[in-house]
C-alpha positions as CSV (number, residue, x, y, z in Angstrom):
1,X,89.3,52.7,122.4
2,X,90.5,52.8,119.0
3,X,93.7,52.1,119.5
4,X,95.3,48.9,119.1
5,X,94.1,46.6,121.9
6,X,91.0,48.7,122.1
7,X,88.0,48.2,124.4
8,X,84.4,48.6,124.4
9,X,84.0,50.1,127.8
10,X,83.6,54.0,127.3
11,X,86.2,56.3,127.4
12,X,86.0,60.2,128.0
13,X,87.5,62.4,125.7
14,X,90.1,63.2,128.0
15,X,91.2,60.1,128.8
16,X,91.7,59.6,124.7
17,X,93.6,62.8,124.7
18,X,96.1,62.0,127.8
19,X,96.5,58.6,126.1
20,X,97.8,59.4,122.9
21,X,98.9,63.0,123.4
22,X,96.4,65.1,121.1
23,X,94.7,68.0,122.6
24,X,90.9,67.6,124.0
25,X,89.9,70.0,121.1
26,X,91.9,68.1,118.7
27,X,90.1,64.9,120.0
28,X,86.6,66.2,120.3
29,X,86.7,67.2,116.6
30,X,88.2,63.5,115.5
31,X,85.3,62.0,117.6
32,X,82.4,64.3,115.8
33,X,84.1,62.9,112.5
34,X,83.9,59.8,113.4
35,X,80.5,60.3,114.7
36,X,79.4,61.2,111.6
37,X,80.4,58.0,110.3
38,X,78.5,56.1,113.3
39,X,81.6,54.7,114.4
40,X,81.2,55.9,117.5
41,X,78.4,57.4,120.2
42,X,78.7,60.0,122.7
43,X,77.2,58.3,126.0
44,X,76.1,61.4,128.7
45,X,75.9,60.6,132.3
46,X,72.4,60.9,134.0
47,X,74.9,62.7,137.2
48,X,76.9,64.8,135.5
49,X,75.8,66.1,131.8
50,X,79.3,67.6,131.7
51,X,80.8,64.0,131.6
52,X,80.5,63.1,128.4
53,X,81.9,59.2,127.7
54,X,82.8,58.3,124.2
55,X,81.7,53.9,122.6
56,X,82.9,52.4,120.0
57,X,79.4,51.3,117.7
58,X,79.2,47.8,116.5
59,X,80.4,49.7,112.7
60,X,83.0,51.1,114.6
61,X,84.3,47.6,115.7
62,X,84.0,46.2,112.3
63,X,85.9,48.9,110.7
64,X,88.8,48.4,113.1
65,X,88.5,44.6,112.3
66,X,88.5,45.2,108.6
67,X,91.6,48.0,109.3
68,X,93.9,45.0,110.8
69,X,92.9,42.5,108.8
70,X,94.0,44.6,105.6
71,X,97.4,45.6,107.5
72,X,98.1,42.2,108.8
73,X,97.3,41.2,105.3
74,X,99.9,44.1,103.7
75,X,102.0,43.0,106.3
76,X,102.3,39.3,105.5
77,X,102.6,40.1,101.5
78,X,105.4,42.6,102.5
79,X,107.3,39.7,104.0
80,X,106.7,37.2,101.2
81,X,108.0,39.6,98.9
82,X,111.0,40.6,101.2
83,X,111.9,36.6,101.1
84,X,113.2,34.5,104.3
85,X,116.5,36.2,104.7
86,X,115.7,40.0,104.7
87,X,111.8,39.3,106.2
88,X,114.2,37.8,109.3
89,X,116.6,41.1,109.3
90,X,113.7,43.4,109.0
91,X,111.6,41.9,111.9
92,X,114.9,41.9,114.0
93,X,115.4,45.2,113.2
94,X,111.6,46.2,113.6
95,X,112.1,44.6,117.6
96,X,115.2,46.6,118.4
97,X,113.7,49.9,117.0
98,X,110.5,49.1,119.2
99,X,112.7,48.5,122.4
100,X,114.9,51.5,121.6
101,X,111.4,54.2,121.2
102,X,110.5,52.4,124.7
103,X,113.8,53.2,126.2
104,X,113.4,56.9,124.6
């Protein structure tokens, strides 16, 4: 959902918290914060008004849009600066720090 590689099928709240390790009350209150900013809707099930599913609004897509257009843009002026040589030893470094935090 709004993580990188996000989706627009609906998410419960648990399944947000279990995926990036927050607690559900933790969650819950990020969700009526971004709520508030009709990012996103809570969807409840017709079966089951305890399941509550969470979707991204068409705002909330845009703003995640805008969000990695403005890092990848931060991103590329970052290297520019850095010049060929250390924008080469930084991204090498940047992959083996990845592959060590997945080895962790």
């Amino acid at each position: 959902m709004l993580l990188s590689g996000h989706t627009d099928k609906p998410v419960t709240i648990t399944e947000i918290s279990e995926k990036i390790n927050i607690s559900k009350p933790a969650v819950s209150q990020a969700i009526n914060a971004l709520e508030d900013k009709l990012f996103v809707n809570r969807v409840y099930t017709k079966s089951d008004r305890r399941v509550v599913y969470v979707e991204i609004t068409e705002k909330g897509n845009e703003a995640i849009e805008n969000a990695f257009k403005k890092r990848n843009e931060s991103f590329n002026k970052l290297l520019e600066l850095l010049g060929e040589e250390d924008s080469e030893t930084f991204l090498r470094l940047l992959e083996k720090i990845s592959r060590l935090i997945g080895e962790i």
